[in-house]
N, C-alpha and C positions, 0 to 999 in steps of 0.2 A: 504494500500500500504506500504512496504518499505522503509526504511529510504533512502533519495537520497544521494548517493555520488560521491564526486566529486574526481578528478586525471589529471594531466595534464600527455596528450598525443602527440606525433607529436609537439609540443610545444605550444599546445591549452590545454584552460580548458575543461573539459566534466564532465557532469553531467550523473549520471548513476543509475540505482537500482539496489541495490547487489542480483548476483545471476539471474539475470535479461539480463542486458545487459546495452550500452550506448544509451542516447533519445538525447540526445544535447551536441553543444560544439560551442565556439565564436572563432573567427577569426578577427583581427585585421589588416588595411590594413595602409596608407596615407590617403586615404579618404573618409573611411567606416567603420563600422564593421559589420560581416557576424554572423547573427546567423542561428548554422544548426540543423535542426532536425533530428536525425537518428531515420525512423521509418517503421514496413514491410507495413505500410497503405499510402494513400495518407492523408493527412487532409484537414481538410472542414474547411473554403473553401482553395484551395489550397492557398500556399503561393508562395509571386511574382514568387519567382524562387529557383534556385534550379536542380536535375540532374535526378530525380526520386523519389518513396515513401522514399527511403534509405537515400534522400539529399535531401529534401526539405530546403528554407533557405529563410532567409531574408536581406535584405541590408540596410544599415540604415546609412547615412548620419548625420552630427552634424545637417542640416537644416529638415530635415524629423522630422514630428509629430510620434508620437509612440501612436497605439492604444494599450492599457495597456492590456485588456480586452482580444484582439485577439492573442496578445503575450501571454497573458496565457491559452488561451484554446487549444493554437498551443500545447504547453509545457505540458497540462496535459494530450492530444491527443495521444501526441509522449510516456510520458512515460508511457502509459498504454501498449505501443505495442514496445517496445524498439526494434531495430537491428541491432548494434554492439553486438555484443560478448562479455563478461564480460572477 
């Protein structure tokens, strides 16, 4: 794969493979942070939510446990099949 890069867009960071497209980018709220996966697949298993394969995401609360494991197979998921647009 690619080396991943990253770019702050819309005033999010996103994480990308050049020549590729964008797979991810976080979102910062008051009482969350949203990570989103842009990708043309759905992933297995899907994640909580999200708006489609394109926005799949995750909500993560300071009290929410983090399965480390499923965060990264979301993440290696997403950038095998990137879609944003580079």
């Amino acid at each position: 794969m690619s080396p991943v890069r990253r770019a702050v867009k819309y005033h999010q960071p996103f994480y990308g493979v050049e020549g590729q497209g964008w797979f991810a980018s976080f979102s910062a709220f008051s009482k969350h942070v949203k990570l989103s996966f842009v990708c043309e697949t759905y992933l297995e298993p899907e994640p909580p939510s999200g708006t489609g394969p394109e926005r799949q995401a995750l909500d993560l609360k300071k009290t929410d446990a983090l399965d480390e494991e499923q965060v990264a197979s979301w993440i290696r998921q997403s950038a095998t099949n990137p879609a944003m647009g580079w």
